[in-house]
C-alpha positions in Angstrom: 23.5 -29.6 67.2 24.5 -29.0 63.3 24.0 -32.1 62.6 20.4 -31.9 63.8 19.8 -29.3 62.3 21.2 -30.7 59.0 19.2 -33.4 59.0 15.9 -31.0 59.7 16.7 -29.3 56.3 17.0 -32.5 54.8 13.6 -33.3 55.4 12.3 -29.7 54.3 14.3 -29.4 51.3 11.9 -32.8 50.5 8.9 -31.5 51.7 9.2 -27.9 50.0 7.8 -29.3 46.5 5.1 -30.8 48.4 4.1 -27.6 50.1 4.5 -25.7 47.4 2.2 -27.6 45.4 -0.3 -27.8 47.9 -0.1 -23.9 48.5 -0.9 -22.9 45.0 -3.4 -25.5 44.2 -5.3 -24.0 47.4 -4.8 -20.2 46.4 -5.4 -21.1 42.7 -9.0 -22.7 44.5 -9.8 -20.0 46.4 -9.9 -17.9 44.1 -11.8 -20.2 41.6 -14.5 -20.1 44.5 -14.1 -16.0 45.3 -15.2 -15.4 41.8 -17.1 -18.4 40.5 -18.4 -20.2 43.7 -21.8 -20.4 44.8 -22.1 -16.9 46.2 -20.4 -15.2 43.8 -21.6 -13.1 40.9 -20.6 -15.9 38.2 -22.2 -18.5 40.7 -25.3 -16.9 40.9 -25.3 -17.0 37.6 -24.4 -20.7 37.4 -27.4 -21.5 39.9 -29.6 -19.8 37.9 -28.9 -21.7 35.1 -29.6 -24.5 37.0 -33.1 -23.9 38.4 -35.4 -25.2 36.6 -33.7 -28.6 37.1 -33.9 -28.4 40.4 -36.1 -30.5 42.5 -34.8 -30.1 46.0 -34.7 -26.3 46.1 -31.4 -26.2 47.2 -29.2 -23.6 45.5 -25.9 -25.4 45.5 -27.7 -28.1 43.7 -28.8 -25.9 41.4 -25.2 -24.7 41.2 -23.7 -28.0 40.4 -26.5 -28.6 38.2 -26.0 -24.9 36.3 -22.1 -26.4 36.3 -22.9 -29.8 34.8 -24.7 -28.1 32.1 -22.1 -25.6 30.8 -19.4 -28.1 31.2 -21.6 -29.9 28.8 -22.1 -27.2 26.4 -18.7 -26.6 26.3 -18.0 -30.5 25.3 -20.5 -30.2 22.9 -18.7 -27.1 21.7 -15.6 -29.3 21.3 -16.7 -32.2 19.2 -18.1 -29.0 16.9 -14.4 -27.7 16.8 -12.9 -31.8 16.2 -15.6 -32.5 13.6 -13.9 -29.6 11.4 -16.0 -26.9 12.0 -12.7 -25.1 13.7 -12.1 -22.2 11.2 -15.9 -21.0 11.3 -16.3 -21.0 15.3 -13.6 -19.3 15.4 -14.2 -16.7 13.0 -17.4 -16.0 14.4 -16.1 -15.1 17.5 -13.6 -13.0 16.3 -16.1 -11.5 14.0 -18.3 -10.6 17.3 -15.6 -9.7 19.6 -13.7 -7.7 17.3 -16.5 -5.2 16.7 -16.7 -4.2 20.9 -14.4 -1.8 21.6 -12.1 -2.4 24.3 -12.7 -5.8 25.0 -11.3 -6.3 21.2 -7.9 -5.7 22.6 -8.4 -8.1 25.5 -9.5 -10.2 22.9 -6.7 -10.3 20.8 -3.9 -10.5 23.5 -5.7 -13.6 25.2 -6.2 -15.3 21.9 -2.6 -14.7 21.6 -1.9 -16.6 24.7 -3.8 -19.3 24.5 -2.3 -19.9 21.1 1.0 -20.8 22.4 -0.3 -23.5 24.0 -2.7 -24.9 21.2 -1.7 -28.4 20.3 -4.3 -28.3 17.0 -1.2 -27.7 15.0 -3.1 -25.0 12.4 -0.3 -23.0 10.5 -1.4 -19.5 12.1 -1.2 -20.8 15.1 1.5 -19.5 17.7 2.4 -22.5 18.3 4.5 -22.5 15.1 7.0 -20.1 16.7 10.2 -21.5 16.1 13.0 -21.5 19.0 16.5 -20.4 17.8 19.6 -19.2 19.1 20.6 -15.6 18.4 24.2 -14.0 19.2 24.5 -11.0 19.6 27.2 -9.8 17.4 27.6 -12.5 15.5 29.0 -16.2 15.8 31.2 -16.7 18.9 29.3 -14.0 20.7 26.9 -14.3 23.9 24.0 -16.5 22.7 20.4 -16.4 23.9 17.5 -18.5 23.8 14.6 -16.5 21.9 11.3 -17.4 20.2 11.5 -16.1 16.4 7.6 -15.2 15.9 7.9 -14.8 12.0 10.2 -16.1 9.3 9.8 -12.9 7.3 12.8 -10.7 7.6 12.8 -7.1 7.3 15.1 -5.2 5.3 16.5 -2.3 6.5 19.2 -0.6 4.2 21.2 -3.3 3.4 20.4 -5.5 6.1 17.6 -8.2 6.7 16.8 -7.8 10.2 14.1 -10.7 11.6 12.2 -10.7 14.6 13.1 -12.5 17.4 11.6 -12.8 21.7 13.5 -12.9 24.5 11.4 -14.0 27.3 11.6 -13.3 31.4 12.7 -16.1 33.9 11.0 -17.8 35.3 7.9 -16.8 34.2 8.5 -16.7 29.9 4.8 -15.2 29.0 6.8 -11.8 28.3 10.0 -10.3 27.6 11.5 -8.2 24.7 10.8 -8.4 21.3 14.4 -7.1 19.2 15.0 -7.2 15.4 18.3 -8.4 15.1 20.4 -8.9 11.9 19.9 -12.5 9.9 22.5 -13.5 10.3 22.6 -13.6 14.2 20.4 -16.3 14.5 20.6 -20.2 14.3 17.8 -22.6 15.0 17.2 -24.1 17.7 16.8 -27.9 18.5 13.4 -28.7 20.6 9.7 -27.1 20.3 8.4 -23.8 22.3 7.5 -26.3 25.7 11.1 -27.2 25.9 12.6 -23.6 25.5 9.7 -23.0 28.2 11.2 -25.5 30.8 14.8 -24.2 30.2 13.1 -20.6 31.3 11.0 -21.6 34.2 13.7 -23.9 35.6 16.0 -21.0 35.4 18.5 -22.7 33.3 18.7 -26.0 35.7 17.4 -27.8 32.5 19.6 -27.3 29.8 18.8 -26.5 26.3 19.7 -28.7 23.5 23.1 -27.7 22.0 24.2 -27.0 18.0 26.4 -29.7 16.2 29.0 -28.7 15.2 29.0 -28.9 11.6 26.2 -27.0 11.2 22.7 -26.8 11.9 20.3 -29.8 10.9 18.5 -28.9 7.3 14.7 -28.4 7.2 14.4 -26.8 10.9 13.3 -23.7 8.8 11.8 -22.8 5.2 14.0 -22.6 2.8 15.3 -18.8 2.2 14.2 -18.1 6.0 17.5 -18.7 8.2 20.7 -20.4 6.8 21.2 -23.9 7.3 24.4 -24.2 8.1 27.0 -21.4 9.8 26.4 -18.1 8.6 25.9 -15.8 5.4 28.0 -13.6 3.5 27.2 -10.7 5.7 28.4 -12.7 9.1 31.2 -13.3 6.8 31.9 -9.8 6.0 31.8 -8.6 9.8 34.4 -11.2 10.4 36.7 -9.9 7.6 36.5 -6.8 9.1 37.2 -7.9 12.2 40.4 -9.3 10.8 41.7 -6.2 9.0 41.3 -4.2 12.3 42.9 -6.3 14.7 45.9 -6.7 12.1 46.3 -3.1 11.5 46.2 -2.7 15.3 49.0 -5.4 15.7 50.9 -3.3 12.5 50.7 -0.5 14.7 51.7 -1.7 18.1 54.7 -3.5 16.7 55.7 -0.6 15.1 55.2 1.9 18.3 57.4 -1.2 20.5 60.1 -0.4 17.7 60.1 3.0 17.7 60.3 3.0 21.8 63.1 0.0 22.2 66.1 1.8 24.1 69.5 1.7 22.9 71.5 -0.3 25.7 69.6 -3.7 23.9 71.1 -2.8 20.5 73.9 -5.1 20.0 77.2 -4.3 21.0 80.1 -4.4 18.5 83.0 -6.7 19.0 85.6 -5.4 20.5 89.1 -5.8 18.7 91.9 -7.5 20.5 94.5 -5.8 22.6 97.6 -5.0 21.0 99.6 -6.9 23.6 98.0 -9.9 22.4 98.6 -9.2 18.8 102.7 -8.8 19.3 103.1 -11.9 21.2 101.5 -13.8 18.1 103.6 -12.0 16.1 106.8 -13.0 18.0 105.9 -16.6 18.1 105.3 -17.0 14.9 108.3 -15.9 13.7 110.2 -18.4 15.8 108.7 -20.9 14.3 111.1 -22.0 11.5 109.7 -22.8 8.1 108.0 -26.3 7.1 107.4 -27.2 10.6 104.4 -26.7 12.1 103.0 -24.3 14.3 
């Protein structure tokens, strides 16, 4: 019977992908089609779009014809954006959206999103969020796997604090956002999709380590994050570190002193008995002189 059953989880635990996939490509439909399927708000739209095109009367021809002809726009829309005409789409857009209120905000936060996973490679894009390590108390600490969103530190008293995002698991679109001092954080090998695998696999797939020498030049600007180990002020911290735990040894070593007992003190030899002493005496004045004892 176990072994039955064994070999029925077997053939599950292949399956389960499968399934899974299956499951969420079907919700992920239906709910394509509850909001922009023929009978929906959107949809109508979409078959009105495409009415005047239609011959049969039908209106989920004139649906698929509305659908052709904004999937269209939006291609034309895209050879627009690749002919280099990029930066003044997108500035009127964000000069039209910006100026209702509300929907601004939404706006801003989805523009956000979507440029995490923009491949266009512009400079203020999101994309160029850099992954890095950061410990957490400095070198030899717990390490975590963060997004630094800005080079730019912050200085705060004496110390330049930089911005760096933890994200959730599985799902990394989220997490904390803590300024943490400079000299906590290394860079990271790999780009923000790897960083994103690591997260959403849980940890299964595992992040590209640091050598040890170091950390490979040119992985930030110059003045952003030390290249290699860590600066003066990770340096001070472990100084201090030093001079604490020796005056703590200082002062156990002299408490263990002060608290020894007495019995381990060592004992003093003991003279001989005088018994012993007269029977040398007695031999050697037995012994004549010039022979030997």
């Amino acid at each position: 019977m176990g072994r039955i059953f064994r070999v029925f989880l077997s053939g599950a635990l292949v399956l389960l992908p499968i399934m899974v996939t299956v499951l969420v490509t079907v919700w992920l439909g239906s709910m394509v089609a509850t909001y922009a399927g023929p009978g929906s708000f959107l949809g109508n739209l979409i078959t009105s779009l495409g009415l005047p095109l239609n011959l049969s009367g039908s209106s989920h021809v004139a649906y698929f014809i509305g659908l052709g002809i904004i999937l269209a726009l939006i291609f034309l829309l895209g050879l627009a954006v690749e002919s280099g005409l990029r930066n003044w789409i997108s500035n009127s857009f964000d000069w039209f959206m910006t100026r209702i209120p509300l929907v601004s905000n939404v706006y801003d936060i989805s523009k956000r999103f979507v440029a995490i996973m923009d491949r266009s490679g512009e400079e203020d894009s999101l994309k160029s969020m850099s992954p890095v390590w950061c410990f957490f108390g400095g070198e030899g600490s717990a390490g975590v796997l963060a997004l630094m969103p800005s080079h730019e530190p912050v200085s705060i008293g004496e110390t330049s604090y930089v911005p760096v995002l933890v994200p959730f698991a599985p799902v990394p679109f989220g997490g904390a956002l803590i300024y943490v001092p400079q000299d906590w954080v290394r860079p990271a090998e790999g780009g923000v999709e790897k960083l994103v695998n690591v997260y959403v696999s849980m940890g299964v797939t595992p992040p590209k380590g640091l050598p040890p020498g170091g950390v490979p030049a040119g992985m930030f600007p110059t003045g952003a994050i030390p290249a290699v180990g860590f600066p003066a002020g990770g340096s001070a911290l472990v100084s201090e570190a030093a001079d604490i735990s020796a005056a703590t040894a200082a002062t156990e070593s002299a408490s263990t002193s002060a608290e020894k007992p007495a019995s381990q003190e060592p004992t003093p030899k003991k003279p001989a008995p005088r018994k012993h002493a007269r029977k040398a005496a007695a031999k050697a004045a037995s012994v004549p002189d010039g022979e030997p004892g």
